[in-house]
Every structure is written in C-alpha cells, then in structure tokens.
C-alpha positions as CSV (number, residue, x, y, z in Angstrom):
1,X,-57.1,-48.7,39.8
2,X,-55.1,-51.6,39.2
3,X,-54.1,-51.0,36.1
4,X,-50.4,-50.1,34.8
5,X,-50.6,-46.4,34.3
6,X,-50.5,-44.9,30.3
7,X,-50.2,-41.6,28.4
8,X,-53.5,-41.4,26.9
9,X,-53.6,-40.0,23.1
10,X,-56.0,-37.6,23.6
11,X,-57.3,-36.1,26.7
12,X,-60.9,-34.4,27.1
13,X,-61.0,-31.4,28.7
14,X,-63.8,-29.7,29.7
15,X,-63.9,-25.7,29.1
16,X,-65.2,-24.6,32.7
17,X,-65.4,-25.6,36.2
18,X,-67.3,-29.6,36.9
19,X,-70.9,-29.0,36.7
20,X,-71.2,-26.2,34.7
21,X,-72.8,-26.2,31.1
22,X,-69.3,-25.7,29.1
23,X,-68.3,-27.0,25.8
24,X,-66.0,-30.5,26.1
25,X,-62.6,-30.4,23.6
26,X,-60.9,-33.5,22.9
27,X,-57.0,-32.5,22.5
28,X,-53.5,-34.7,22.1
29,X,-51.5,-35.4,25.3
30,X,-48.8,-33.3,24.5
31,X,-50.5,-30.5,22.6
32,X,-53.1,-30.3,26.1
33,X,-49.6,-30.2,28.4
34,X,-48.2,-27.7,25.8
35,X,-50.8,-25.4,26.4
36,X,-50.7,-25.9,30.3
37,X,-47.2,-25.4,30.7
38,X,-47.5,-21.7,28.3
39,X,-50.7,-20.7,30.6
40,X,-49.5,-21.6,33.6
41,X,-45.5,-20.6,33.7
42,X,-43.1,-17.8,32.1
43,X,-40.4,-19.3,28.8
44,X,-37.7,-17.1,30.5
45,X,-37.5,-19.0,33.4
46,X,-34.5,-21.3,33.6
47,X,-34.4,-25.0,31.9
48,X,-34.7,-26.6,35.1
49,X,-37.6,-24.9,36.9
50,X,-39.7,-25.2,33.5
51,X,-38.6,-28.9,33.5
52,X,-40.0,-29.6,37.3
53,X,-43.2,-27.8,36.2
54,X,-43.9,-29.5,33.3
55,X,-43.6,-32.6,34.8
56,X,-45.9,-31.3,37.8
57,X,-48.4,-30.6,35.4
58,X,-48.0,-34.3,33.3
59,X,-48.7,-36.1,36.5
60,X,-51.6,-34.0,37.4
61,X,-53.2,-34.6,34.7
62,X,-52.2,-38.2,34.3
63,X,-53.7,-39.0,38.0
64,X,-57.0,-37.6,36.7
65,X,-57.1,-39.8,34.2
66,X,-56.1,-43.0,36.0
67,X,-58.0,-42.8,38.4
68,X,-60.8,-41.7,36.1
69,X,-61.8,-38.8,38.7
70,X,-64.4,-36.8,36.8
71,X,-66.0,-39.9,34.8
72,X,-66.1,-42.1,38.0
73,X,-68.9,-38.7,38.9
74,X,-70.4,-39.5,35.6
75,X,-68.7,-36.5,33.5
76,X,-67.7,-36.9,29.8
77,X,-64.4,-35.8,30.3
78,X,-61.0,-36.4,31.7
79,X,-60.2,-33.1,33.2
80,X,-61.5,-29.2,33.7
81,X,-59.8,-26.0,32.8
82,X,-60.7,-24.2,35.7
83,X,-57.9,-23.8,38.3
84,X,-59.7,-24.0,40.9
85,X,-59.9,-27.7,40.3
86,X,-57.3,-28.5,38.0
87,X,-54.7,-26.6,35.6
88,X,-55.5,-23.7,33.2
89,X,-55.8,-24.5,29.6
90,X,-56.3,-21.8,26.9
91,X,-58.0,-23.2,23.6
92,X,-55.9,-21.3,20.6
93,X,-53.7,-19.8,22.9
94,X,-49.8,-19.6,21.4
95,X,-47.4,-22.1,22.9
96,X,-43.3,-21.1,23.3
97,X,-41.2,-22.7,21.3
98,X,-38.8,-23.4,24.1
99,X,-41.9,-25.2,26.4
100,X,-42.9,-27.5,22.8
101,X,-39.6,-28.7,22.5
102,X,-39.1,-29.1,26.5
103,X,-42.8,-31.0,26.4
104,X,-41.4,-33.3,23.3
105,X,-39.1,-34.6,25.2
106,X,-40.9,-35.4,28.9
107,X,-44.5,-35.7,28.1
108,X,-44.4,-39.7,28.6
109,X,-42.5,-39.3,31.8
110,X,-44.5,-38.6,35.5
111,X,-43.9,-38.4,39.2
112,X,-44.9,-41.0,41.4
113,X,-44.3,-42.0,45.0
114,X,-41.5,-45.3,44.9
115,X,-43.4,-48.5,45.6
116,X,-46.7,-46.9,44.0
117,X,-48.5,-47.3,40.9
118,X,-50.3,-44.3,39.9
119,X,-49.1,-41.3,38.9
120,X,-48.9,-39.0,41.9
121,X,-51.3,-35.4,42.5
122,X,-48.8,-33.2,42.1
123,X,-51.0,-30.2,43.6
124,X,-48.9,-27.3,42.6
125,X,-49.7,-23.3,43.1
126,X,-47.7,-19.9,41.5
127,X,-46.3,-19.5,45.6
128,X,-47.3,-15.6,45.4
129,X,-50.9,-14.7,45.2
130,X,-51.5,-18.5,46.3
131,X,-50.0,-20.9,48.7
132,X,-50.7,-24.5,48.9
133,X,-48.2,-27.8,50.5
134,X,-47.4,-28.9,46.7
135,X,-44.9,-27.0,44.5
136,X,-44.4,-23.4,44.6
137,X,-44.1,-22.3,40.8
138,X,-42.1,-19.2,41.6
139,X,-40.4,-21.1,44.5
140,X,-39.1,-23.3,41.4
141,X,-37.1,-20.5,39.8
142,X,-35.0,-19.5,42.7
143,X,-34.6,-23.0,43.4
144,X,-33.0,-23.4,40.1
145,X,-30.9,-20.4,40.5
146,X,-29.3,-22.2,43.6
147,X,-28.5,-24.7,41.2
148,X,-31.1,-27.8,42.0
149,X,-32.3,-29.7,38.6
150,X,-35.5,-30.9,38.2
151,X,-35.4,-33.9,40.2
152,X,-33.6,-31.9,43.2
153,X,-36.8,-29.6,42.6
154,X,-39.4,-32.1,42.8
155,X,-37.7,-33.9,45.7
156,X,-38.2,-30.4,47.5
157,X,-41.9,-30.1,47.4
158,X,-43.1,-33.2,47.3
159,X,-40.5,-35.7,49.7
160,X,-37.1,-37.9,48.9
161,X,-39.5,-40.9,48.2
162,X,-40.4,-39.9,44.9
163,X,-39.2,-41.0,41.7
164,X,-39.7,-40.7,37.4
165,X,-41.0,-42.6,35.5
166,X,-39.8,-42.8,31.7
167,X,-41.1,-43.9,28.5
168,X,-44.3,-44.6,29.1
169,X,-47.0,-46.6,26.7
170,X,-49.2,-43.8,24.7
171,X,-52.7,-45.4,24.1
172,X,-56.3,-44.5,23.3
173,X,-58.3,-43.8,26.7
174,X,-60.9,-46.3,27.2
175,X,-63.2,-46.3,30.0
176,X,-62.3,-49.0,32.6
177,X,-66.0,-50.8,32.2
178,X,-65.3,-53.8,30.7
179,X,-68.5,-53.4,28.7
180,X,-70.4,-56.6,30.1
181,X,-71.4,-57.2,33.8
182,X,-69.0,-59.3,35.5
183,X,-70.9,-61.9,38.0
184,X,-70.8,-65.1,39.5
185,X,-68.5,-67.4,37.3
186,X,-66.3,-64.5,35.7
187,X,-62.8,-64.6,35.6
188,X,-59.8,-62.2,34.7
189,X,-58.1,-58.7,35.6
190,X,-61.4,-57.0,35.4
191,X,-62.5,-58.9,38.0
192,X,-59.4,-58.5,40.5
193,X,-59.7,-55.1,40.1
194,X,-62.7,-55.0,41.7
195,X,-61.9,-57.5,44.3
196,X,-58.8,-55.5,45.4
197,X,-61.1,-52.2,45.6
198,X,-63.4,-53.8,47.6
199,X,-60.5,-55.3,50.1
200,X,-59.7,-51.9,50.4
201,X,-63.1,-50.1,50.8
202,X,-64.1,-52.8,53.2
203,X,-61.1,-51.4,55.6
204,X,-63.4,-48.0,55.9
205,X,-66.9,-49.9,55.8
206,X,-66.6,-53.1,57.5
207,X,-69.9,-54.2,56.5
208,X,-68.0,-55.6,53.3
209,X,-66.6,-59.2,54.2
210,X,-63.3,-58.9,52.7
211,X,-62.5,-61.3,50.1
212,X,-59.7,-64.2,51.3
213,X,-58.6,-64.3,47.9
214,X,-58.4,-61.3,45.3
215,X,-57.5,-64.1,42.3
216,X,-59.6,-62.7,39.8
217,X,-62.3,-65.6,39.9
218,X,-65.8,-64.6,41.0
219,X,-66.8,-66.5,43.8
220,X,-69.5,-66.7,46.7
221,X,-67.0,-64.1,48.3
222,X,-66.8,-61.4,45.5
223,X,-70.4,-61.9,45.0
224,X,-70.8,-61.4,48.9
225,X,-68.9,-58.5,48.9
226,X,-70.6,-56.9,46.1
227,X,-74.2,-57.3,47.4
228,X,-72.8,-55.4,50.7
229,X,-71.6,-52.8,49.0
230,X,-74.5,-52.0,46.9
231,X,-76.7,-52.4,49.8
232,X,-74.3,-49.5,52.0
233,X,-74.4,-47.5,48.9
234,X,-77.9,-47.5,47.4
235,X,-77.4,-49.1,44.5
236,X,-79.7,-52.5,43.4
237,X,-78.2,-55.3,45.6
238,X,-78.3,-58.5,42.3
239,X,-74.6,-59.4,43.6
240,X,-73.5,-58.2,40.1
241,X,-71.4,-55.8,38.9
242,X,-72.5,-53.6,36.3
243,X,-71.8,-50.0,35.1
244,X,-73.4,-48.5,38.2
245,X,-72.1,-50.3,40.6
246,X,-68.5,-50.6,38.6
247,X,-68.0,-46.9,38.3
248,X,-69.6,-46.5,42.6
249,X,-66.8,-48.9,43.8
250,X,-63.7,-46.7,41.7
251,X,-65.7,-43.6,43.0
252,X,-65.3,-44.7,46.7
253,X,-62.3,-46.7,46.1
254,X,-60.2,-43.1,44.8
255,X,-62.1,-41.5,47.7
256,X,-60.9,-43.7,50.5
257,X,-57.4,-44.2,49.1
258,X,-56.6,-40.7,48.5
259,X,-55.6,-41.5,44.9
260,X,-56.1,-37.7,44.2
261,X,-54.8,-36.0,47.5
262,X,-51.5,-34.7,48.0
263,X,-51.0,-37.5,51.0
264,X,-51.9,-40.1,48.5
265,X,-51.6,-43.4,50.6
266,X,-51.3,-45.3,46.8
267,X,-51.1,-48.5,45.2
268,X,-48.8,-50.8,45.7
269,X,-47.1,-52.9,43.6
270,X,-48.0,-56.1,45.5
271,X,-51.7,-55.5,45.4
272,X,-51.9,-55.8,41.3
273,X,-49.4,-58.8,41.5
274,X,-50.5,-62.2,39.8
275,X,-52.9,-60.2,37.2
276,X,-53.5,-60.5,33.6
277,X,-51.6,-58.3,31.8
278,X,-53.5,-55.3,30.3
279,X,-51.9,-56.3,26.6
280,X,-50.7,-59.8,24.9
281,X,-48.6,-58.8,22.0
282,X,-46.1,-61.3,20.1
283,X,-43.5,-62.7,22.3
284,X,-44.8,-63.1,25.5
285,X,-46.0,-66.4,26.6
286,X,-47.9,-67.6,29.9
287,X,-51.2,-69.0,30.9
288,X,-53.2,-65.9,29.6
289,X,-51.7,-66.2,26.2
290,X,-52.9,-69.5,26.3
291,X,-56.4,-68.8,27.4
292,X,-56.9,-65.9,24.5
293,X,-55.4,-68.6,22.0
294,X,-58.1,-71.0,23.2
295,X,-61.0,-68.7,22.7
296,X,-59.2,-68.0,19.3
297,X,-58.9,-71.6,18.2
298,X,-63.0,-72.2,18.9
299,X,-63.7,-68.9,16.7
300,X,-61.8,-70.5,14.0
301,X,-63.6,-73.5,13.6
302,X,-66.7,-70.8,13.3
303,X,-65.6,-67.6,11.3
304,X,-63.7,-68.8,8.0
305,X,-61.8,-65.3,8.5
306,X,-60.5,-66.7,11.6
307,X,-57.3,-68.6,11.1
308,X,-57.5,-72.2,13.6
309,X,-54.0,-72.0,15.9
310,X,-52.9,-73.7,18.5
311,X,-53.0,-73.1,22.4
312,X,-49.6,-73.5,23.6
313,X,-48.9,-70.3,25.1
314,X,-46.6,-69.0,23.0
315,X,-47.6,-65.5,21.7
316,X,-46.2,-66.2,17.9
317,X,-46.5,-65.2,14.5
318,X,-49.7,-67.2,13.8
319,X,-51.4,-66.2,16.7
320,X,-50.4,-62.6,15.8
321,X,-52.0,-63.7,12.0
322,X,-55.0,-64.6,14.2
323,X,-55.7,-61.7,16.3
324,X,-55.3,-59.4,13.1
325,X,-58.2,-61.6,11.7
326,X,-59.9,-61.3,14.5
327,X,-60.0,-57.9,14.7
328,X,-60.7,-57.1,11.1
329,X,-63.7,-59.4,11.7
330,X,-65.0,-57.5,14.5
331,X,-64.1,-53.9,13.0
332,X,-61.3,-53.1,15.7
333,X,-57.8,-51.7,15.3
334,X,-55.6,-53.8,13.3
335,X,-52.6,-54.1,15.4
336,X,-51.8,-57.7,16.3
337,X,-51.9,-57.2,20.2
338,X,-54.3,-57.9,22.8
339,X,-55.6,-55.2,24.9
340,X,-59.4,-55.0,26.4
341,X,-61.3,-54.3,23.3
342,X,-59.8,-57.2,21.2
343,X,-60.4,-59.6,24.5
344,X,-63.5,-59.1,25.1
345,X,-64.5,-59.0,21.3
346,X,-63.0,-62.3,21.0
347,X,-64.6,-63.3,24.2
348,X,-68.0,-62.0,23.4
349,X,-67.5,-64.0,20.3
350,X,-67.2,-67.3,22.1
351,X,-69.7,-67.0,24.3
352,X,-72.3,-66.3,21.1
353,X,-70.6,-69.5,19.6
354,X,-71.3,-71.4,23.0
355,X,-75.2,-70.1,23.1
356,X,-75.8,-71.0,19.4
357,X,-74.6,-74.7,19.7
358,X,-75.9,-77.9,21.1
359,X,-73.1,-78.6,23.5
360,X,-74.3,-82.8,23.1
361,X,-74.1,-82.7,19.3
362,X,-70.5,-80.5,19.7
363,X,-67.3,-82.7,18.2
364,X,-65.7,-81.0,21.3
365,X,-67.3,-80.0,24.6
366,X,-66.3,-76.7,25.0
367,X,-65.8,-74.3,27.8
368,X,-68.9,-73.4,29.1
369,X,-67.3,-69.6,29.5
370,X,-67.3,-69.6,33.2
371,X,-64.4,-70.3,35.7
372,X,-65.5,-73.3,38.2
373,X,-64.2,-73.3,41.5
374,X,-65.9,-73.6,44.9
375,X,-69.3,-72.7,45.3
376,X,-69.7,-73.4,41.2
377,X,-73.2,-75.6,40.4
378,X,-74.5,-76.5,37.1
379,X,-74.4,-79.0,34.1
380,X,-70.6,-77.7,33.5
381,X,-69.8,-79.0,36.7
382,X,-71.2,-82.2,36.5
383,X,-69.6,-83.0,33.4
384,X,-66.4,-82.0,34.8
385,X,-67.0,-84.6,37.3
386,X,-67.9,-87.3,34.9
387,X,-64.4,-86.0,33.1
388,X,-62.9,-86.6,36.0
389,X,-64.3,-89.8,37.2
390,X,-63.2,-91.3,33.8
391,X,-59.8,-90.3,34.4
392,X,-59.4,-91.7,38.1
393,X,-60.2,-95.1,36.1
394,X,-56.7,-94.8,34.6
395,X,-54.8,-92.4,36.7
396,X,-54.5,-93.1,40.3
397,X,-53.3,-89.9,41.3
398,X,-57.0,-88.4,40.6
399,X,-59.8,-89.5,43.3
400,X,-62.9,-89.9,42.5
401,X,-65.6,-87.8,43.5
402,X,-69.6,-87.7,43.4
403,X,-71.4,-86.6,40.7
404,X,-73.5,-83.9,42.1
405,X,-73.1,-81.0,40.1
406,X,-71.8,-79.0,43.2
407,X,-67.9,-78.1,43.2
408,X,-67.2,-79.2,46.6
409,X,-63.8,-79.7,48.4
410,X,-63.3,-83.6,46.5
411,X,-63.8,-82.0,43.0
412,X,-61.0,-78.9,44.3
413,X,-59.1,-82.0,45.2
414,X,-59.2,-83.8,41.7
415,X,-59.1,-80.9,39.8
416,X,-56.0,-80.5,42.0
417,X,-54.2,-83.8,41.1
418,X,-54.8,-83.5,37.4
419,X,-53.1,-80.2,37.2
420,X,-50.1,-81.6,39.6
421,X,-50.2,-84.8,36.9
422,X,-50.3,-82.8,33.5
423,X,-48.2,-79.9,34.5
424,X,-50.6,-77.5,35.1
425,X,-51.0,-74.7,37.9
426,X,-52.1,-76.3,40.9
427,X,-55.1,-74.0,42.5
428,X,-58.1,-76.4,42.3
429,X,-60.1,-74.2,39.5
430,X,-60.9,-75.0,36.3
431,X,-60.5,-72.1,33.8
432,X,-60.4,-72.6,29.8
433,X,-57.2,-74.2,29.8
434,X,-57.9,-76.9,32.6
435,X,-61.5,-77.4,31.1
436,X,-60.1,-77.9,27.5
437,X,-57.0,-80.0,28.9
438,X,-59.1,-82.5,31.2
439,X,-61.7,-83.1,28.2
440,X,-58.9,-83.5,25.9
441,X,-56.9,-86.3,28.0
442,X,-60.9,-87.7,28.4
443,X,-61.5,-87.5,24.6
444,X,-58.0,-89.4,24.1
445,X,-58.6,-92.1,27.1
446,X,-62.1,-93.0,25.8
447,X,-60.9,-93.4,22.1
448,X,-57.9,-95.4,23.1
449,X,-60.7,-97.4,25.3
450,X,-63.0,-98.0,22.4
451,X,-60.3,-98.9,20.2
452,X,-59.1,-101.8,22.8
453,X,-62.6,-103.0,23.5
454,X,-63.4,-103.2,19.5
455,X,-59.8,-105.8,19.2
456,X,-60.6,-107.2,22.7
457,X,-64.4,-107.0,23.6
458,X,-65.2,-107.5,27.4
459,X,-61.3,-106.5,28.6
460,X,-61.5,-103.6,30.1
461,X,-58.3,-100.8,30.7
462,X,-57.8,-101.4,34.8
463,X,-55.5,-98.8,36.4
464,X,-53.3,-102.0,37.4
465,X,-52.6,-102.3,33.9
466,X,-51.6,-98.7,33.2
467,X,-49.0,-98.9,35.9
C-alpha cells in the first residue's frame, strides 16, 4: 500500500481459521486488542513485558489490515482468531483491568521498521511450547526483570532499527477500491498506488514494463503495464483497472514485498512521496485543495444545496461550508474533511454534470474529467489546442502548435510555457486546474478582444502591441 497507515474503528474478525465456514464479528480496535492481550498473556506479569506485548499484538493486527491481507484473498474480514494464522481472540471472554487501562493508553501506537511505512509483522510466540524468530512472550518477562522497558524489549526481538509510532488517526476501514475503474485519462493517489505496485511487481516479473514515471496520471505506460499484468495473471487484459485486477496487484504486490513476513523488506517513505493526501481538512492548502474546490464550484452552479466557492487552494471556512453541503447531499458523514468517500462522491458528481450537458451550449467549458498528457486524443484535446493557439496570439512565451487532437511533444511544450507564465506547476499536463486556468485566461483574452474590435472594428490585438 501507499497509503499512511490508521487505527481502524472497528476490526472484523473472523471466528475460525481462513476458509472455514465461521461466523464474522465486527468489534472496536481497542476492545479487539483488549481481548487479545487477556487471551494471549498473564495480568501478573510486570508493566513492561505486558507493554511490549500489547504493542506486538497492535502491530499485528494493524499490518493485516493495511495491507488488506485476507480481503486482497477475497475474505470479508480483517483478521482470524485462529493462532495458527493470527492471534487468539475470545468472544465474551473477561478482560483484566490492568491490560484495559494499559490498552487505553497504547492502542494508537505500533512498531514499524525506521524509513518504512506500514506497520511491521510482529510474529510473536509464548517461547515454551512454541518457538518462532519474533518475540518470545515468556522471554518478555525475564527480560523485564533484568530491567529492559518496552522499547529495550522490542529492540530485542525484532532489531535496533525499529521505532514507535504515536498517536495515530482512528478511522472507519474502507476497502482500498476506489469504487470506479481507474483507466486511461485518470488521475490522483489511487492511481499512483497502483503505478508504484506495479514498479515493484515488475522487479519479480519482468514482463511488466516499468512505468518511467509513477505521477499518478494514467498514461500509455500504466495502461501498458496493466495489460501485462493481467495477461501474466489470468485476468481479462482491457488495460483497466477494476476490482479484479485492483485487489490481484495488492495480492502480489504484499506477496513480493513481504509486507506480512517477519523480513519485511517495506515501504519506503520516498516511494509514496509527491501523492495526494488521503484527507483535505480546513487549513491545508496546495494544488489538491484546489482541484477538490474546482469540482466543488461546478457542483454549485448545479445543486442549489451546494454553496459556489472559489478555487484558490486555500482549505477555508467556506470550503469547509461546502464540503458539509456536499456531503449532506450525497448522504455521507458530515465532517467537513475530505477523505475517499467525500472525493469521489464529489467527483462522481462532476462527471454526471459533465455527461448531462452540452459542453457547446456550456457558459464555461469545463473539465472534460480526464487528465491530458502525452498519448491523450480526443475533442478535449483539440480544444485545448485551439485554447492554446489563441493565447500564443497574445503571449509569446506560448508556441503554437497543430490542431490535431493528439497531445504530442509541441502541445507538452505549450502547456509547459503557460504554466511557467501563470505560475503554475511546470510538468506539461493539463489537470482541472490548468484546464480551468487556460480557458479562463482564453475566456478573458477573447472578451477583451471583442470588446476592442466592437470600439475599433478591423484592428486586431497583435502580440507587438501587448509587449
């Protein structure tokens, strides 16, 4: 995954080993680990050996759940109770007072390796009747005798290199499908998740051409790599990638990363650099900010419940205002912030607005809901290159290119110059933002053309004059 790691609310555990026909129970975090921690270890033992343990047992089960282990197989369900697999859990089983208050107080806190993302497989065994290369439950209590803490403990059985993380985010699990297939034209962190798994995969299965850039746009590359992989894997080879073939690449992706091994080789940092964040809340700013308030602003001018904002990319009070609407519109959590449900309700939203309007009788020619870039063909492109063109007439800086519908290397290049000119990021590709800024500077050059031919017919705006 590529995901920040999170403390899910509630965790589903299934009562029996995978496979087996065995009732699912959906429980709280804490109450699940509470009832781990009294099954698996003794209340007398001292503070610091139940401290290790417990979070042994959080980062367990919090790898399971990143890297979505048992639904990536197609099971309902987060986690077993079968030891075997993973950790005991006892449904109505009493939990020790000492362990509830001890759990309290850690439960958003797991081991990881340092540099690495997810939380780590802390494989763990009782050290007696069982031995295994993780942490030796019993081995715990001397060690705490001889006067390690917790971290001293850990450090023990699973290396120097590991560290603890605090505090962390509590949220609702939610399945990592985005809910719509992403494909040719798509854009976003859902889409540089998968471009990073494949990079990866393709290092065990060469037959996937790696992809130059992970950036999170879906190119001729992504859609390359995709159509490899569902041809090495059996799946059907469209070049898209649906729930089938979203859920194979995690599958293989955990398996050939050993993101639930005890020699987990991990995630690093650097590989989810330069994403969208997974949550837009009030106070941040940036170019996804902007991009959300975009598809907000078109969705006001549609749903009267929608309050119109501006894009400036500035996560303030009225776009807070505006994502509550949103989401009462659209029957999700009222909470102001931004995470993958409210996106791609909002989203969804746009792109119904874009198929139930003539874009030629539009007041605004709106983002046609795809990124262009290289490779990109269609109508969108060719008005982006009549944009463009209209431009050049006043601005120098912008070439002019062909209209051919085709994103070539002259439209990259244009697209380029008009970012550089209005202070945009400079990558060539033309996202909501660039779409919505290029037609606006159009919109304003073609009215401030029309108004000087209606005072001066037949004298045309030259670049010389706008000098």
């Amino acid at each position: 995954m590529t995901r920040e790691p999170y403390v899910p609310r509630e965790i589903t555990v299934h009562l029996g080993a995978p496979g087996t026909d065995a009732p699912n129970v959906r429980v709280p975090f804490a109450e699940y680990i509470k009832n781990v921690a009294s099954s698996e270890i003794y209340p007398t033992w001292p503070e610091q050996a139940l401290r290790a343990n417990i979070y042994a047992q959080i980062s367990f089960a919090l790898n399971r759940v990143f890297t979505e282990w048992y639904r990536n197989q197609g099971y309902p369900f987060d986690i077993t109770n079968s030891t075997r697999y993973d950790q005991a859990y006892v449904p109505g089983r009493n939990v020790y007072d000492n362990v509830s208050l001890l759990v309290d107080d850690l439960f958003t806190d797991y081991v990881r390796k340092a540099g690495h993302v997810e939380p780590y497989f802390t494989q763990y065994c009782n050290g007696t009747t069982t031995r295994c290369d993780g942490l030796s439950q019993w081995g715990t209590v001397e060690d705490a005798r001889q006067g390690l803490d917790a971290y001293e403990i850990l450090q023990k059985y699973y290396g120097d290199d590991i560290e603890i993380v605090r505090n962390t985010p509590v949220r609702s699990v939610t399945p990592s499908y985005p809910g719509m297939p992403l494909r040719m034209g798509d854009a976003g962190n859902d889409v540089r998740v998968k471009q990073v798994q494949l990079n990866r995969i393709s290092a065990n299965y060469p037959g996937i051409p790696k992809i130059a850039q992970p950036d999170g746009v879906f190119g001729q590359e992504t859609e390359d790599a995709v159509r490899a992989f569902q041809e090495i894997f059996g799946l059907a080879e469209d070049g898209i990638i649906g729930r089938a073939t979203w859920y194979e690449i995690a599958e293989v992706f955990v398996a050939v990363k050993g993101l639930a091994e005890l020699e987990s080789e991990g995630l690093r940092y650097e590989e989810i650099a330069h994403q969208y964040p997974d949550l837009l809340r009030q106070g941040d700013t940036g170019v996804p900010v902007q991009a959300f308030q975009y598809y907000l602003a078109v969705l006001g001018r549609f749903y009267e419940s929608i309050p119109e904002i501006e894009a400036d990319g500035i996560f303030g009070n009225a776009t807070r205002e505006a994502v509550l609407a949103a989401q009462r519109e659209f029957g999700l959590r009222e909470d102001g912030i931004v995470g993958r449900e409210t996106w791609q309700a909002v989203y969804s939203a746009y792109r119904g607005v874009l198929q139930a309007i003539d874009p030629s009788s539009a007041v605004v020619d709106l983002f046609p809901g795809t990124v262009l870039r290289i490779g990109s063909q269609g109508a969108a492109v060719s008005r982006i290159q009549q944009y463009l063109n209209g431009l050049s007439q006043v601005y120098s800086e912008i070439p002019e290119v062909p209209v051919t519908g085709r994103f070539g290397v002259q439209t990259q290049k244009a697209v380029t110059a008009f970012q550089q000119l209005f202070g945009l990021e400079e990558n060539g590709i033309v996202g909501p933002i660039v779409w919505a800024e290029i037609v606006t500077q159009y919109e304003t050059l073609q009215g401030g053309m029309q108004r000087r031919e209606e005072q001066y017919p037949g004298y045309p705006l030259t670049r010389e004059e706008t000098a």
